[in-house]
C-alpha positions in Angstrom: 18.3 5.6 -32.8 20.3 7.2 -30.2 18.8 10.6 -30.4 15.3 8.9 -30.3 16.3 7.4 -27.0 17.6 10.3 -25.1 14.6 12.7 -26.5 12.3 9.7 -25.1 14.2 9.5 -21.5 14.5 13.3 -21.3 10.3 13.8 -22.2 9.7 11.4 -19.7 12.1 12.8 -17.1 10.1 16.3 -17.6 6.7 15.1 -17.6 6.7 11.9 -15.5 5.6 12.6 -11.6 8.3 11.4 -9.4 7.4 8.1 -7.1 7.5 7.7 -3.7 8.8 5.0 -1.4 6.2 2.9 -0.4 7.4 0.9 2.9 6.5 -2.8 3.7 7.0 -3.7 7.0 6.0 -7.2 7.2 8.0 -7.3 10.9 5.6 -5.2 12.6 3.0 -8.1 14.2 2.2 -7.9 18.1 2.2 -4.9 19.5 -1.5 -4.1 18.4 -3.7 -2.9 15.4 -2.9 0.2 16.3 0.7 0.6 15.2 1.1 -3.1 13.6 1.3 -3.8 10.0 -1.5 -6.1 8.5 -2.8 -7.6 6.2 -6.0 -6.6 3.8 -9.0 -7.8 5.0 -10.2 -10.4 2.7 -13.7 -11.2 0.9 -14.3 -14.4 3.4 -17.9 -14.5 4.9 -16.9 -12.4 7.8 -13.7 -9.8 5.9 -10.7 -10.5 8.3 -6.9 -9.3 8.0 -5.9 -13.0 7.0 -6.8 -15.9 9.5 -5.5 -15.8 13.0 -2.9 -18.9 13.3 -0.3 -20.8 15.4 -0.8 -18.7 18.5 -1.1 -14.6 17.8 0.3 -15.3 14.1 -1.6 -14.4 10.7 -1.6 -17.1 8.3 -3.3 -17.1 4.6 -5.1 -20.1 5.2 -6.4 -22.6 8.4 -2.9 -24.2 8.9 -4.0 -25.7 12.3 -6.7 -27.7 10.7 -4.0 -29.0 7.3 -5.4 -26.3 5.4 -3.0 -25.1 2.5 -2.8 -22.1 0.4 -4.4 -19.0 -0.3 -2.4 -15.3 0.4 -2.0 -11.9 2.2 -2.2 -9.1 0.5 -0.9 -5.9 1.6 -0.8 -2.2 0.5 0.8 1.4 0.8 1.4 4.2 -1.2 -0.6 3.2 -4.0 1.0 -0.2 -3.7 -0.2 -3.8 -3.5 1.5 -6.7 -2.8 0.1 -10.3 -2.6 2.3 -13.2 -0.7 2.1 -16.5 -2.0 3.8 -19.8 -0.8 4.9 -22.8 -2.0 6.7 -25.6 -0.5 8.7 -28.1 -3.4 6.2 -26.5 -5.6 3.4 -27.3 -4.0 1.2 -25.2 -2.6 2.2 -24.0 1.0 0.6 -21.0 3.2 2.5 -17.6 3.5 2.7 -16.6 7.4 3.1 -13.5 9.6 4.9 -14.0 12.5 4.0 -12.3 15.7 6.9 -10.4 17.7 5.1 -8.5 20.5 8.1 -6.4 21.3 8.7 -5.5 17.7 11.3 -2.7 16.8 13.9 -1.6 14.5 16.1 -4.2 15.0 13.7 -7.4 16.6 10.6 -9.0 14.6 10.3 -11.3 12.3 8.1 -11.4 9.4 6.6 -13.4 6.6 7.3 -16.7 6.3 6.3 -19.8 4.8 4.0 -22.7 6.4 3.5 -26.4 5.3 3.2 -28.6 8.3 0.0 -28.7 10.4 0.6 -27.0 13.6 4.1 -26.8 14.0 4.6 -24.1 14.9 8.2 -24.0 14.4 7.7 -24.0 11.1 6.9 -20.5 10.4 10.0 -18.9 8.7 11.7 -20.0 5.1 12.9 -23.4 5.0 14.5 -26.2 3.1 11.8 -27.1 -0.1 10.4 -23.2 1.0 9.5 -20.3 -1.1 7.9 -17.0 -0.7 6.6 -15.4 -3.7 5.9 -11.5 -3.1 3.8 -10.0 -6.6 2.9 -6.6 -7.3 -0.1 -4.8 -8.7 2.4 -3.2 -11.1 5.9 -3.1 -12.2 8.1 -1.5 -9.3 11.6 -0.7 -8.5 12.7 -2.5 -5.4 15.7 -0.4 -3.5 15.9 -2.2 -0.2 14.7 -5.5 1.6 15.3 -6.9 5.3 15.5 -9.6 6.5 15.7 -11.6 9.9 16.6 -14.7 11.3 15.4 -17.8 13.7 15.9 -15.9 16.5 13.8 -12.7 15.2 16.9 -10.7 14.8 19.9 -10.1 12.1 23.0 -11.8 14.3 22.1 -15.3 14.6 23.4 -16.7 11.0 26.3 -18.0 10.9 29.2 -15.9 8.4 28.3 -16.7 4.8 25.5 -17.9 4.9 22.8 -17.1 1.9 19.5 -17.8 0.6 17.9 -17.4 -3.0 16.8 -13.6 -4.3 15.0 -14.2 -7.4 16.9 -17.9 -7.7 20.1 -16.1 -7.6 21.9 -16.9 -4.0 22.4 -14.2 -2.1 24.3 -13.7 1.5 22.0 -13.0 4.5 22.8 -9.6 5.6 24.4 -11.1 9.0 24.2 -7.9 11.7 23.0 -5.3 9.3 19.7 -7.3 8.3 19.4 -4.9 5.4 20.3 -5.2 1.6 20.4 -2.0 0.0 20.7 -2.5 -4.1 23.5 -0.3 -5.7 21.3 -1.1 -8.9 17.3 -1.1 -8.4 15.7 -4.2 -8.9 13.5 -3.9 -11.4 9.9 -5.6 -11.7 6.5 -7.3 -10.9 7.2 -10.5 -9.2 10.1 -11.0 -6.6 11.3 -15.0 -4.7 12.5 -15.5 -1.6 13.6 -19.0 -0.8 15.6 -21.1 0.9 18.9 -22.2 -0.6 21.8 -20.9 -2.0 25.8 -21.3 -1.9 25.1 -21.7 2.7 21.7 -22.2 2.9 19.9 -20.9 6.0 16.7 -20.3 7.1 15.2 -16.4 7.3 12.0 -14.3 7.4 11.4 -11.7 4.7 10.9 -8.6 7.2 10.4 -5.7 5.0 10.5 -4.1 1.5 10.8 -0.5 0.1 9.5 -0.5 -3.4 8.9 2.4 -6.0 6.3 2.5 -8.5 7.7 2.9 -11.9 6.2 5.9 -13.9 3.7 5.3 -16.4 3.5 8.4 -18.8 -0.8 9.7 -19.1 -2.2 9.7 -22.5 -1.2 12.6 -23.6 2.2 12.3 -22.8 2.6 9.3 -24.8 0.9 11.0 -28.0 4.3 13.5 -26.9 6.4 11.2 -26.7 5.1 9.7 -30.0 5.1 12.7 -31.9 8.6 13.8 -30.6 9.8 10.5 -31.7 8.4 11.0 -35.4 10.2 14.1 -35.7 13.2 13.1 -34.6 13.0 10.4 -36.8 12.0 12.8 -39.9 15.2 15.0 -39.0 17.7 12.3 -39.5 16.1 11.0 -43.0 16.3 14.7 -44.3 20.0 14.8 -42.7 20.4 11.0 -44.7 18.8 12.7 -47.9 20.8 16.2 -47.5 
């Protein structure tokens, strides 16, 4: 069984096309279409990138008239990734926030709506929970994340929130969690809670799709696999 595994991972190392960082930078809302970051449009009567909100905001659904739900769905590289909400598991409506000086280390970014025009209530929350799918299974190498005061300095020392239900620590001044070990998937939570909870925006994401062999690499990869296997019985039989 061992040989069969490392002839599968070295076929697929030869043959599989390496993947690309796809970047999502959810923090980029208020400078201008032209060098912003938005949202699909949708298949409404009129297509529009999500529906305008809360001021200059983009919000999944008509949160200033107590309208719930719906999501924003973003792409790159190949990617897609559709942003749900929910608020004590009901629904809620996911939210972009606008920062018209936007850069490297100031935005904001999605967040998670469930009052009617509050408009303080735009980022992740007690009873809050951003739900970020994929159109396939990727590996996810990096996130960041920012704070009330669309930055990475204003949490207080320990405080967390919940990765995947696991609490995490909010990445005070460095706003960035880089993963020594890939996450690996299709669906990915960001909520409120943890060991310290505190409330955060989810501003970006670097994802990598994961290589799926063509055809007729898997009839390869099958047939290598039946030959190895054939091997070791003659070996067992020898």
């Amino acid at each position: 069984m061992k040989t069969k595994l490392i002839f599968a991972a070295t076929l697929l190392a030869a043959v599989a096309p390496p993947a690309s960082a796809a970047q999502f930078d959810f923090y980029k809302l208020g400078r201008g279409a032209a060098s912003d970051f938005l949202p699909m449009p949708t298949s409404l009567p009129e297509p529009v990138n999500g529906i305008p909100c809360t001021g200059s905001d983009i919000c999944s659904s008509k949160v200033d008239k107590g309208e719930f739900g719906g999501s924003l769905k973003y792409t790159n590289g190949g990617l897609v990734a559709i942003a749900t909400a929910t608020y004590n598991g009901f629904s809620a409506s996911v939210v972009q926030d606008s920062e018209p000086g936007w850069t490297a280390s100031k935005g904001a970014g999605l967040g998670v709506y469930h009052l009617k025009g509050a408009n303080d209530d735009d980022n992740i929350t007690a009873g809050e929970k951003l739900t970020i799918t994929f159109n396939q299974v990727v590996k996810l190498t990096s996130i960041q994340l920012r704070s009330e005061g669309h930055n990475f300095t204003s949490w207080t020392t320990g405080s967390t929130f919940l990765l995947n239900d696991q609490s995490t620590a909010l990445p005070l001044n460095t706003g960035a969690i880089t993963f020594a070990q890939p996450m690996i998937g299709q669906v990915f939570t960001f909520a409120y809670g943890g060991a310290k909870a505190d409330q955060f925006y989810l501003g970006a994401m670097t994802a990598e799709a994961m290589p799926v062999p063509e055809p007729t690499t898997l009839a390869l990869l099958l047939a290598g696999l039946g030959f190895v296997g054939l091997q070791a019985r003659r070996r067992q039989q020898a």
